[in-house]
Structures are given as structure tokens and as C-alpha cells.
BADRENVEX-388509 format. One record per residue (C-alpha): x negated, y negated, z; residue in three letters. Coordinates in pm, whole numbers, padded with zeros to 5 digits, always signed. Layout:
BEGIN
XYZALA...
***
This chain:
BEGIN
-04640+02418-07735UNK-04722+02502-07369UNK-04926+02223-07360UNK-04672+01949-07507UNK-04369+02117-07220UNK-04677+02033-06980UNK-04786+01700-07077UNK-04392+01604-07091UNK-04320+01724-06754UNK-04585+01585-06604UNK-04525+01238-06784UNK-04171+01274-06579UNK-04302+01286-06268UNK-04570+01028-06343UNK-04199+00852-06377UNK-03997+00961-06115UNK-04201+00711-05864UNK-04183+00423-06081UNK-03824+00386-06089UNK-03752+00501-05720UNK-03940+00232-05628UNK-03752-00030-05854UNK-03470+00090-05687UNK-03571+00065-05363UNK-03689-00328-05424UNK-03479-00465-05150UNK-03289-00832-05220UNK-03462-01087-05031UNK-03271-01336-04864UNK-03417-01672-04665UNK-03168-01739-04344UNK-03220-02116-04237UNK-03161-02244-03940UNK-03075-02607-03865UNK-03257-02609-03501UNK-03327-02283-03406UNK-03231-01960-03383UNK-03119-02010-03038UNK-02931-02337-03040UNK-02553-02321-02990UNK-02319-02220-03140UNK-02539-02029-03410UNK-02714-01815-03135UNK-02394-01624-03084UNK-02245-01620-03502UNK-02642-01566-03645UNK-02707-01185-03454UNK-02360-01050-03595UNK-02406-01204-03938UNK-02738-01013-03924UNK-02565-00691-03850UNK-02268-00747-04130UNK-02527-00864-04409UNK-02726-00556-04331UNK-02422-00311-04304UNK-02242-00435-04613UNK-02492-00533-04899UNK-02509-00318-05182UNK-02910-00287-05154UNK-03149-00343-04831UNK-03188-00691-04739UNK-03531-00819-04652UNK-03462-01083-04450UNK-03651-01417-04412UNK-03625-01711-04131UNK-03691-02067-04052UNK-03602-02319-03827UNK-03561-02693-03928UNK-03688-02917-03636UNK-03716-03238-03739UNK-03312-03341-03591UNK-03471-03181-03232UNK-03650-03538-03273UNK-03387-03717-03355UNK-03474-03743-03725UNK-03267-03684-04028UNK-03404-03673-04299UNK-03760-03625-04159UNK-03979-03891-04319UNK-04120-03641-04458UNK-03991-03339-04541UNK-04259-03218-04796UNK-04465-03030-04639UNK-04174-02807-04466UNK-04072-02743-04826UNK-04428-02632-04894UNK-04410-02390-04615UNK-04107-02282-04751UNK-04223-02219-05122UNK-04530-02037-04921UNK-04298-01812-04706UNK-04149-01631-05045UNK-04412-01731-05286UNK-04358-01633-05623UNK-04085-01409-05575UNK-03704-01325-05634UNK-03495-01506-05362UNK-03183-01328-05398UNK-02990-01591-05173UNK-03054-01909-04936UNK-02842-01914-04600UNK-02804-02241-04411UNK-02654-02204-04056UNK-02514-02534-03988UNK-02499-02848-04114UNK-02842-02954-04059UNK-02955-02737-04236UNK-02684-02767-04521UNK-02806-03127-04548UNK-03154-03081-04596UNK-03137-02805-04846UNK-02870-02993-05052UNK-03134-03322-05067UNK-03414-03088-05161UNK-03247-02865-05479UNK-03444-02916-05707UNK-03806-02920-05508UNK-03707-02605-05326UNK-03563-02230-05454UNK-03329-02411-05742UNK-03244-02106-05910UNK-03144-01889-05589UNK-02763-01913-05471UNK-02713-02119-05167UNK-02433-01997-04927UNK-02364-02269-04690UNK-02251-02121-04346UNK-02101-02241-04055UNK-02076-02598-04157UNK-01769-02814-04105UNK-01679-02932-04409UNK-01660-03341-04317UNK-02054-03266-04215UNK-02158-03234-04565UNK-01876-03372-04790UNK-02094-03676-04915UNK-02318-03437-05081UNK-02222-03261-05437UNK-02221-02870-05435UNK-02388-02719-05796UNK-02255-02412-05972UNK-02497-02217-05743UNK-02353-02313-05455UNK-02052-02210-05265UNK-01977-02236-04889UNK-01799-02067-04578UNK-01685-02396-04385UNK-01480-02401-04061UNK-01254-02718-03973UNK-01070-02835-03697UNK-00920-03120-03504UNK-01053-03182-03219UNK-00800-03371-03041UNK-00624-03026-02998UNK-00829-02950-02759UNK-00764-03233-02582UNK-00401-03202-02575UNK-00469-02817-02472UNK-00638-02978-02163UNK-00307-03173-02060UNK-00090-02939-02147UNK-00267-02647-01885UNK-00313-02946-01643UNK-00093-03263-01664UNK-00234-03424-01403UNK-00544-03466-01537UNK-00680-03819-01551UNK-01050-03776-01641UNK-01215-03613-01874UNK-01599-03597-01922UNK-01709-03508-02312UNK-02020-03384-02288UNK-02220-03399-02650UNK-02555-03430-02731UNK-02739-03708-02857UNK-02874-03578-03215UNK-02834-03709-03536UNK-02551-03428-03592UNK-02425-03494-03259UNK-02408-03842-03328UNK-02201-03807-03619UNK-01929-03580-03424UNK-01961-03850-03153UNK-01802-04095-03363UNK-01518-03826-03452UNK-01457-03791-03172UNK-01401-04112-03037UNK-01156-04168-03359UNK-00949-03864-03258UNK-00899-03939-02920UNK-00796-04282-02924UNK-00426-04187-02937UNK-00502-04058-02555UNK-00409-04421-02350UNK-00325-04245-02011UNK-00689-04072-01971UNK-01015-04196-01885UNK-01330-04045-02117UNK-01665-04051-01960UNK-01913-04009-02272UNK-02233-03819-02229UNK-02409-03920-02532UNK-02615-04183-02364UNK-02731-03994-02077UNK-03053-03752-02019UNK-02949-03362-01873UNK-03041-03419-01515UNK-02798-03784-01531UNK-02511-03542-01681UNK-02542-03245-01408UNK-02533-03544-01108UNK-02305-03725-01272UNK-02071-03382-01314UNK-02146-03349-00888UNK-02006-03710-00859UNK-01696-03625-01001UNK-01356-03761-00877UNK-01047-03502-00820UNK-00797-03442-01148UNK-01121-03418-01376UNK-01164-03183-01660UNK-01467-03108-01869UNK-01468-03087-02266UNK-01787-02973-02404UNK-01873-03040-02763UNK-02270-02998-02802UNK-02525-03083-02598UNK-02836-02948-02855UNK-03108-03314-02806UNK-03006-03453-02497UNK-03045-03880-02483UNK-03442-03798-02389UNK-03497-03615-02685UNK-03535-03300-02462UNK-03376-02965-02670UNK-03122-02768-02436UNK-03170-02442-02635UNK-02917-02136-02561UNK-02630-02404-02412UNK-02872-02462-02091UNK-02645-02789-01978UNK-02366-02586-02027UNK-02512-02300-01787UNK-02591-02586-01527UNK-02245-02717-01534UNK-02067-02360-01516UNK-02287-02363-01232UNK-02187-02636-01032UNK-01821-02556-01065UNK-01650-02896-01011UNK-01401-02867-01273UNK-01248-02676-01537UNK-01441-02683-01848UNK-01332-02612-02187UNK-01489-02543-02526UNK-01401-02539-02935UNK-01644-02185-02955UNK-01639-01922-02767UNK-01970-01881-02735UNK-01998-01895-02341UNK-01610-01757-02338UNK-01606-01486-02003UNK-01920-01733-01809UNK-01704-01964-01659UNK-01487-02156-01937UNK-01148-02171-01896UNK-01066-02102-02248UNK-00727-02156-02549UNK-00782-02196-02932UNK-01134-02136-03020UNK-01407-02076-03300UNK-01416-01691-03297UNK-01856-01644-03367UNK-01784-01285-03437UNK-01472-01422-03740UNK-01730-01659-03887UNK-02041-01460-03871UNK-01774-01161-04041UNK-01637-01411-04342UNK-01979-01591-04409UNK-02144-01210-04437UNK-01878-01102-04678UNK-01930-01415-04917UNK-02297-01337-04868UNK-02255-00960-04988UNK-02054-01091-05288UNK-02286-01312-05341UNK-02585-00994-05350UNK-02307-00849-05591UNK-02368-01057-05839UNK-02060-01270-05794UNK-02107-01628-05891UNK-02128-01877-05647UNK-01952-02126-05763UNK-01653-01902-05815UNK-01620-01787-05493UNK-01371-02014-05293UNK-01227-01960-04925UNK-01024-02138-04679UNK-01178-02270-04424UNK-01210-02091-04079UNK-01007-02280-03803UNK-00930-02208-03456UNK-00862-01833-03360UNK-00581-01751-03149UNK-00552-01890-02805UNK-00751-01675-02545UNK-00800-01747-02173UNK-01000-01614-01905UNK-00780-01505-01581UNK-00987-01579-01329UNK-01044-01942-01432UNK-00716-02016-01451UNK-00695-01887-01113UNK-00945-02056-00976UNK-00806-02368-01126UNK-00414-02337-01053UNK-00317-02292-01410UNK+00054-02221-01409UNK+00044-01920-01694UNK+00381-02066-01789UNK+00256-02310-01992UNK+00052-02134-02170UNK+00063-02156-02545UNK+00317-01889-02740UNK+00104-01596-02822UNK-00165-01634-02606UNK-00373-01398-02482UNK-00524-01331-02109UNK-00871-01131-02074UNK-01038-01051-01736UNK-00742-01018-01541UNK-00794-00853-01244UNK-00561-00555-01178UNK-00278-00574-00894UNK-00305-00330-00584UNK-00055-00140-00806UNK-00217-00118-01141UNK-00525-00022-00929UNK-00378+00216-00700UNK-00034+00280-00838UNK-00095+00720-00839UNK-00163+00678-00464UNK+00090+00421-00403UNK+00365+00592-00606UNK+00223+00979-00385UNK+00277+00776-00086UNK+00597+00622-00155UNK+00708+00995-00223UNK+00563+01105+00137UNK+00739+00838+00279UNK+01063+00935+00093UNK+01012+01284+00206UNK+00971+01172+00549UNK+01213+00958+00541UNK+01429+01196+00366UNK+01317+01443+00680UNK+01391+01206+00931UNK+01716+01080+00852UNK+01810+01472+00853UNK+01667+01520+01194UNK+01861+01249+01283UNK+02164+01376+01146UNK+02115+01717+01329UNK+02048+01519+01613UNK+02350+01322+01612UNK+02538+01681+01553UNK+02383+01879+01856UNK+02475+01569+02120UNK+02825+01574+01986UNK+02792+01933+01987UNK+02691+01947+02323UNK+02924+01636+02415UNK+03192+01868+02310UNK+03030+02192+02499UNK+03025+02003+02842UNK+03336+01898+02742UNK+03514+02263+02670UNK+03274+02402+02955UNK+03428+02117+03171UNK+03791+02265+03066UNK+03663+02589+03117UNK+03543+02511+03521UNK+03859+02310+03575UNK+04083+02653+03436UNK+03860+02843+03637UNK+03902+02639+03972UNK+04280+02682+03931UNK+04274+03049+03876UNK+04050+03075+04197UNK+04340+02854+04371UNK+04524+03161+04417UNK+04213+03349+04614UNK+04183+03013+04824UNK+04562+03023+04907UNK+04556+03259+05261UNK+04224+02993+05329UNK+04440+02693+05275UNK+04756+02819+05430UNK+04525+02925+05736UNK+04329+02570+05769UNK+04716+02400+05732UNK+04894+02616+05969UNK+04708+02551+06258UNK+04675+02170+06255UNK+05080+02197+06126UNK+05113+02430+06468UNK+04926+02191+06689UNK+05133+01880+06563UNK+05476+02053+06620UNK+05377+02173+06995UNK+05252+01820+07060UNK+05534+01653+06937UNK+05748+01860+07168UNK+05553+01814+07473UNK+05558+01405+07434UNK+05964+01462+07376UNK+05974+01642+07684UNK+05782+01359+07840UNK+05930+01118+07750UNK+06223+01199+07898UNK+06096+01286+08195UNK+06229+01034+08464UNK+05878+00997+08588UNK+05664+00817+08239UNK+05311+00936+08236UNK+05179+00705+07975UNK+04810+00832+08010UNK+04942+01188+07899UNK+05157+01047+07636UNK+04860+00900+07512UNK+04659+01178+07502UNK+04956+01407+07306UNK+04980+01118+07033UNK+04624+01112+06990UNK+04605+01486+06956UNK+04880+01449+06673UNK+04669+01229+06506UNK+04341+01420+06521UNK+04527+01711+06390UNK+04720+01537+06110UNK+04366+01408+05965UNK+04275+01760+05966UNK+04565+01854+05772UNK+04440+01579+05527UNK+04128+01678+05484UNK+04242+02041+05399UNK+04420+01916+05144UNK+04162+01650+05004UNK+03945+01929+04987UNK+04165+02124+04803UNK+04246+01796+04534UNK+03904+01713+04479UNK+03814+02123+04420UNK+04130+02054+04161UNK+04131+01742+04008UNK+03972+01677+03659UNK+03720+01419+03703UNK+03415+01335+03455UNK+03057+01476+03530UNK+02911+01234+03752UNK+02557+01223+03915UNK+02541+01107+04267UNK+02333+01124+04574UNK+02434+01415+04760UNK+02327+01658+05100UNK+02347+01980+04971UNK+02353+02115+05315UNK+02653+01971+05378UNK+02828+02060+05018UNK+02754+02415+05143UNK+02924+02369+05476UNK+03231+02216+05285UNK+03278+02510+05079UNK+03185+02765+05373UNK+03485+02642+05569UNK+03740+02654+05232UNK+03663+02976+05179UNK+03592+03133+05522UNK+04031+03250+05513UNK+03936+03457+05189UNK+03653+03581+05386UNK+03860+03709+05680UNK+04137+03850+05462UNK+03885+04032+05278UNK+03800+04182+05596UNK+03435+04064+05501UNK+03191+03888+05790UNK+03070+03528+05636UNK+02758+03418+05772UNK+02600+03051+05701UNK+02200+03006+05814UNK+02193+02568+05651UNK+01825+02425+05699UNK+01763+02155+05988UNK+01843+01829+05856UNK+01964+01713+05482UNK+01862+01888+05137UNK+01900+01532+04906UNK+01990+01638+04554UNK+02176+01434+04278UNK+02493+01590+04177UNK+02846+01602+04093UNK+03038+01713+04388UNK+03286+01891+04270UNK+03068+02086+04045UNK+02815+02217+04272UNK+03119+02335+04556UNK+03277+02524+04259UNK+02943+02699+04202UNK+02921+02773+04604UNK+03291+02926+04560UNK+03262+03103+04238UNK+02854+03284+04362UNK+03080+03378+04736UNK+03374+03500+04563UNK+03176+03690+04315UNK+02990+03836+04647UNK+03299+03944+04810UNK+03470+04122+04522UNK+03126+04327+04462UNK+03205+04424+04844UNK+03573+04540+04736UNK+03471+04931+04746UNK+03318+04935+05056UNK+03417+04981+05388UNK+03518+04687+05582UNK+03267+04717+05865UNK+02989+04718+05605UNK+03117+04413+05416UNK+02900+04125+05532UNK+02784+03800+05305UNK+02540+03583+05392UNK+02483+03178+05277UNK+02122+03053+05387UNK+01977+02724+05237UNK+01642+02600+05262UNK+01370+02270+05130UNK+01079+02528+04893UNK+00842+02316+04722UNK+01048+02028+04581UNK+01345+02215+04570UNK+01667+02308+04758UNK+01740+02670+04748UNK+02015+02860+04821UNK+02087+03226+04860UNK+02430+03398+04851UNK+02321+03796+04996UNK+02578+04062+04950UNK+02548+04434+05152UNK+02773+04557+04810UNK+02601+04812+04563UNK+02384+04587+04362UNK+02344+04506+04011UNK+02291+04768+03789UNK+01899+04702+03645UNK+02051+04726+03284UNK+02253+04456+03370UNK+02049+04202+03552UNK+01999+04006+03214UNK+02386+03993+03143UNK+02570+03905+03455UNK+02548+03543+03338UNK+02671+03622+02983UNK+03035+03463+02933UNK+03263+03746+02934UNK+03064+03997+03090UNK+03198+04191+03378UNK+03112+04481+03598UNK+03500+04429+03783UNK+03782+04659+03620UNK+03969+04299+03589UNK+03755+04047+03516UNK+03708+03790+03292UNK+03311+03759+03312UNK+03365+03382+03309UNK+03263+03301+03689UNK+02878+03362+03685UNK+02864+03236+03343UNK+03045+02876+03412UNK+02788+02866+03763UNK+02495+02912+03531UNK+02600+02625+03310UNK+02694+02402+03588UNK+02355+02441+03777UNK+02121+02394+03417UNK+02324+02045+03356UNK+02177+01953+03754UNK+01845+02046+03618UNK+01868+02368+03836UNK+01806+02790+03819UNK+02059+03063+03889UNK+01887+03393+03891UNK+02006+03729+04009UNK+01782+04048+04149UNK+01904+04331+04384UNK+01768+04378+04712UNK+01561+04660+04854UNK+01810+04755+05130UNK+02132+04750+04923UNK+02345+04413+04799UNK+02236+04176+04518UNK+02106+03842+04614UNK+02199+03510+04415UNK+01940+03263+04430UNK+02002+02880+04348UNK+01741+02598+04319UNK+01786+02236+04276UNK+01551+01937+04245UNK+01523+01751+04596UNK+01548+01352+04585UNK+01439+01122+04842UNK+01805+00919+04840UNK+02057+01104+04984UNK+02388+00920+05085UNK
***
């Protein structure tokens, strides 16, 4: 019994080989070209049928090819075909052919005419053939087809529609026996076209096409058919005219496959080589099924969608208006902001920011001049109050300057009544009295134009001034206050003129307020010790002044808050006077600074800018 388990077992592997090998046996199909493998527009639907056949069949394919050459000569049929059927018979001799592919209608042809010397029991599958290329011939119960159709005077209409004023158009086509058969459809489809020229390039060699495509007059367009067997019977494998015309780049060319679609063709409703290579692979796999032929029945495959390359139209003023519904647009080039948009959109935020920033910098900007506007204008209050509540300390100085010109006018007058009636007329005296009057009457004047213009309320207003004599001014106004505060006042001006720009008024109520201030620090001492002293002088671009008082000084805690409004070292004061001086010398682009001398007394020291223009 051991020996029967054995002999069985091994038996079953002994079979095991056998049958792994008949199901390995791969389905052999024969793929037929009708020029060659690289002739258009096969070279671009023959590499993805490849790829389908292989990816979808039910079993491995092995794969056979030929090329038919005889229409690369101009011949069809051959005159004699026999001993390429031979070759054929050779290349699968004695064997199961699973299925017969002819790419194009070459090809189609010459298999149809040869059934029954060639394969008659294998399934023919008749690919990428148009049907009116073949419909002469009668398809068997073995035989079934995945055509494509179209009208080719779409195309043409395409062309007019992109550019209206297009006037010429070259149709470039080939000059083979296939080609010559679309020649003559062609011609029949585009008779309807009156208003356009057609320049045929069946007749001519490929060198006569590419100078006749340099020669070309403006409004022009190109429609390229086939150019496989040019008129010399030389092959233009891989679309090599087409190359030289893309090349040359004289005017817009357009296609029915999209073989060269993204090389320089403008584009719109084309053969799709990856949809035929797709439907012919599936009928093919059906086919390897063990579907019958002649059962299997599909439409036609037309035109795919309208597609368009974006640069061409570009390059070629193509409104995209009038482009057909549904179209689509490949190789557009992105816009600075499709390309750039993150940094364009960060920037445009920066630049909001900024913006953002600056208009609020503006806006505080605006607020701090009317702020200030309005601070010159309260501190410009303020110094006016302040002048009239020092009118009262300048009333014994006024009073003083008034009396005596008032004194000197009232004697005079009495002396030129007593002369003139004096029976002896001395004109020459009474000349001199009147004149007197007069002197002293402008002195009274001036007193009191002094006295308005310390007053008045007048804008800030920059002028040309001598500071020297601003100091004198104010000197002699206050020199009464002086006296009745029992107080020496002694002036030491520089030789010559100190030119600042000033307002007038301004600076003499600075003068006044720093003496007055330097007299009421004297108000505790005894009146032989009270002495101040005004002394001006030209320091290194600057006029400088110096108000010296013999009183006690400045307390060194206070040095930093005598010019603080409302800050006072008096019993009764307001703390205004030092403060308002301050601010009236910073808006002349001047310093007020305080320190305390080593002998006794504070010293107030003033600086201006010097100009060169003094009035």
C-alpha cells in the first residue's frame, strides 16, 4: 500500500507542471501596422494600447508586430503582396493567433483583401480606422472594429471662428495613397468655404512645403491633416514636417489629433490618442474573452472635447471669448498673483499695518499741534494775565517816567505865557520853550507806547530784533520799581547789536518778569545790600543774558523746580512768573537756567540764537 500512496503522489507532481504550464500559455496576438510603428497618428495611440492590452487581458499577451510598407511607395495594393503574407504565416507559424490588430486603415485594407490567404480563423479587430476608409470592403463574423469619424470641415470653421480674419489657409497632407483619398475629402468638405483661399500641399516635396510656409502672407493659418509620403515619395516618420513647421512659427497651426498637442499647436476639438488607444484595448480584451467579434458593436470615436494650449493663443491674439462653450485651457501660465499671492497677500497686510500705523501717527500728530496750538494759545493768555498783574508793580515806574515830562511841559508852557506877553517878543526863546514842549510830550508818548505794547494782546510773531536794545527798553520801564524797592539796578549791554529773531513783546516780558523775580528775592534784606545786576553778551552763536541778584539764593533742593508752574519760594506767590519766562524763551529756540552764586544771590542765565539780520 505504501508503494501505491507513493506512486500516486508522485504521478501528481509529475502533473502539477503540466497543467501550470497550460495555464501559463499566453494568447498571442499579431499588432499590424499600416506604415510603421512611428508614423502619425499611431505613434502616439499604439504605446498606450500596448499598456491597456497588457493591463486588462484576462491571460499574458505575447505580442507580435509588423509594419506594412508598400503605401510608403505609393502603392496600394502592392503588386504583390504574397510574399509579405508569407512572412506573415512565418512570423506565427503553426500556432494559435488569438487576435489580428490593424492600426489604421492601411492596414485594415490589406488584411481585409487577404482573409482567406492569411490567419482566417483568428478575430480581426480593426483599430483606428475611419470608417469611410474601409466601407467598400465587407466585414465577416470574425471581424468587428473600433472606428473613429469626423467632419473635417469643423475644423475649419474652428479656425474662423478663433480668428475671423483669416484669409489663407495652407492644408498640409501627404501625398500617399491614404492621403490621397482624404485629399479628395477634403476638398468636398471645404467647398462651402467661398471667402478663404486653400493652398494644397499634396503636390509638393517637404523642403517646397517648409519655404513655402516662410513665404507666407499675413492672416494665414495652418491646418495639418497628414503629411506620412511626402510628393517625393520621401516618409516623414514621427510628424517630422510638422516639427519643421512648429519650428518656423509663421502661423497658427491646428490639428484633428492631438498627437503634437503642448509642441506648438494651437489646439480645439481633437482625436484624444489616449480615448482611442483606451476603447480599441477594451474591444481587444473582450475579444481575448472569448466574446464574438461580430457581436461586439461600438459607436464610433469622434472629436474629444475642445482643449487649447494658452500660450498659443497668446502668442497668436486669440480673444478667449470666443472660445467654444466648455472648453478647456492647459499651460496657462500663472498671474503674479496665483504665483506669489502668500507674499502678495503678507505684504498687502504690512502695508495695511503700516498704513494702519501711519494714519494713527498722523492722527496723534494732528492732535499734539492742535494741542500745542491751544498750549501757546492758553500760555499766550496766561503771559498777557500775567503782564497785567505786573502793571500794578510797574505803576510808581510809569507814574515816575510821566511825571517828569508832564512837569517839564507845564513849566514850559508857563514860561512861553510869560513871554509872550512880555512887551519885548523874543522869538528865538519862544522857540526854544515850544520845542522843549515837544521833546517832552514825545517822551510822554513813548512811556505810554511802552506801556501798550507791554499790554496789548498781539499774536506770536517772529521778527528781526537787537536784543541789546530790548534789554535797555525794559531796564528803563522798570528802573521806578527798582528805586522804590530801594534796590540799585545796574545794566553792563555788550558793544554793538545782539541780532536775534523774536517777538517783542515776549522777550521784554521775560526781561521784566527774571528782574522782578530778582528784586522780590531781595525783599528781606537790607536796602544797602539790595543790588541787581543786567549784563548781556555775543558767546558762541548766542546772545546771553544774566539777571544777578545779592538775595539769599536758591535753595539746592529747589534749583530743578523754580521753573515749575505754580511753584513758589514767596509767602504770596503764584509760581507762574519763572514758569511763563521758561516757556516764552523755548518757543525762541532759547535756555533759561538757574544756579546760585558762590558769593551769595542766584544768577538767571538766558541764551538765544544770534542772526545775522537785525533791523
Amino acid at each position: 500500500m505504501k508503494w501505491m500512496r507513493r506512486l500516486c503522489l508522485g504521478g501528481a507532481f509529475l502533473l502539477i507542471p503540466v497543467n501550470l504550464v497550460h495555464a501559463a500559455e499566453p494568447d498571442r496576438v499579431l499588432l499590424l501596422h499600416s506604415f510603421g510603428p512611428e508614423f502619425s497618428p499611431w505613434h502616439t495611440i499604439t504605446p498606450p494600447f500596448r499598456e491597456e492590452l497588457r493591463k486588462q487581458a484576462p491571460r499574458p499577451v505575447d505580442l507580435y508586430e509588423a509594419s506594412l510598407q508598400s503605401e510608403r511607395f505609393g502603392e496600394s495594393p502592392a503588386p504583390e503582396e504574397g510574399p509579405f503574407i508569407e512572412y506573415l504565416n512565418a512570423l506565427v507559424p503553426a500556432r494559435d493567433l488569438k487576435l489580428i490588430v490593424a492600426m489604421g486603415a492601411p492596414a485594415t485594407r490589406f488584411v481585409l483583401r487577404n482573409r482567406a490567404r492569411m490567419f482566417p480563423s483568428s478575430p480581426l479587430l480593426i483599430a483606428s480606422s475611419d470608417l469611410r476608409t474601409y466601407e467598400d470592403l465587407t466585414l465577416a463574423a470574425n471581424d468587428t472594429a473600433c472606428p473613429i469619424t469626423f467632419d473635417p470641415a469643423v475644423h475649419i470653421d474652428h479656425i474662423l471662428r478663433l480668428l475671423p480674419g483669416t484669409s489663407n489657409i495652407v492644408v498640409a497632407i501627404g501625398a500617399s495613397p491614404t492621403e490621397r483619398f482624404w485629399t479628395d475629402q477634403l476638398r468636398q468638405s471645404f467647398q462651402r468655404f467661398s471667402g478663404v483661399t486653400f493652398e494644397w500641399f499634396n503636390n509638393l516635396s517637404a523642403d517646397d512645403m517648409v519655404k513655402r510656409i516662410e513665404e507666407l502672407p499675413p492672416h494665414s493659418a495652418i491646418y495639418y491633416a497628414t503629411v506620412r509620403v511626402d510628393a517625393r515619395g520621401a516618409p516623414q516618420e514621427g510628424d517630422a514636417i510638422l516639427l519643421r513647421f512648429l519650428g518656423l512659427d509663421r502661423a497658427p497651426i491646428f490639428t484633428h489629433v492631438d498627437s503634437h498637442f503642448g509642441e506648438g499647436i494651437v489646439g480645439g476639438p481633437m482625436f484624444s490618442s489616449r480615448e482611442i488607444a483606451q476603447r480599441c484595448a477594451e474591444v481587444a480584451v473582450r475579444i481575448l474573452g472569448g466574446e464574438p467579434p461580430g457581436k461586439i458593436k461600438i459607436a464610433p470615436v469622434g472629436l474629444a472635447a475642445p482643449v487649447y494650449d494658452w500660450r498659443q493663443l497668446q502668442r497668436w491674439g486669440v480673444d478667449q471669448k470666443l472660445l467654444p462653450p466648455g472648453a478647456e485651457v492647459l499651460f496657462r501660465e500663472p498671474s503674479g498673483w496665483e504665483r506669489y499671492r502668500w507674499q502678495i497677500a503678507l505684504l498687502g497686510a504690512l502695508f495695511l499695518v503700516q498704513g494702519g500705523m501711519i494714519v494713527s501717527l498722523l492722527h496723534e500728530r494732528d492732535r499734539r499741534l492742535r494741542a500745542e496750538v491751544l498750549a501757546r494759545q492758553r500760555m499766550s493768555e496766561l503771559a498777557h494775565t500775567n503782564r497785567y498783574s505786573m502793571a500794578g508793580e510797574l505803576t510808581a515806574s510809569i507814574a515816575h517816567e510821566l511825571n517828569q515830562p508832564l512837569a517839564a511841559i507845564l513849566t514850559n508852557a508857563e514860561t512861553a505865557e510869560l513871554l509872550i506877553k512880555s512887551p519885548t517878543l523874543d522869538l528865538k526863546e519862544i522857540r526854544e520853550v515850544i520845542e522843549d514842549i515837544r521833546r517832552d510830550d514825545e517822551r510822554a508818548s513813548e512811556v505810554i507806547r511802552r506801556l501798550r505794547s507791554l499790554l496789548k494782546k498781539a499774536p506770536f510773531e517772529l521778527k528781526n530784533l537787537d536784543f541789546n536794545e530790548i534789554v535797555r527798553e525794559t531796564i528803563e520801564l522798570v528802573s521806578a520799581v527798582a528805586i522804590a524797592r530801594e534796590a540799585d539796578l545796574l545794566s553792563s549791554t555788550s558793544r554793538g547789536s545782539l541780532p536775534v529773531k523774536g517777538d517783542r513783546i515776549q522777550l521784554q516780558q521775560v526781561i521784566l518778569n527774571l528782574i522782578v523775580n530778582a528784586l522780590d528775592a531781595m525783599s528781606e534784606m537790607p536796602g544797602t545790600e539790595r543790588k541787581v545786576t543786567v549784563s548781556t553778551a555775543a558767546t558762541n552763536g548766542f546772545a546771553e543774558l544774566w539777571i544777578s541778584d545779592t538775595g539769599p539764593g536758591i535753595p539746592p533742593e529747589h534749583l530743578k523746580d523754580v521753573f515749575e508752574p505754580f511753584f513758589s519760594t514767596k509767602a504770596h506767590g503764584m509760581g507762574m512768573g519763572l514758569s511763563i519766562a521758561r516757556t516764552l524763551v523755548e518757543a525762541h529756540g532759547g535756555q533759561l537756567t538757574a544756579e546760585n552764586q558762590a558769593g551769595g544771590g542766584a544768577t538767571l542765565r538766558l541764551r538765544l540764537p544770534l542772526t545775522s539780520n537785525p533791523e
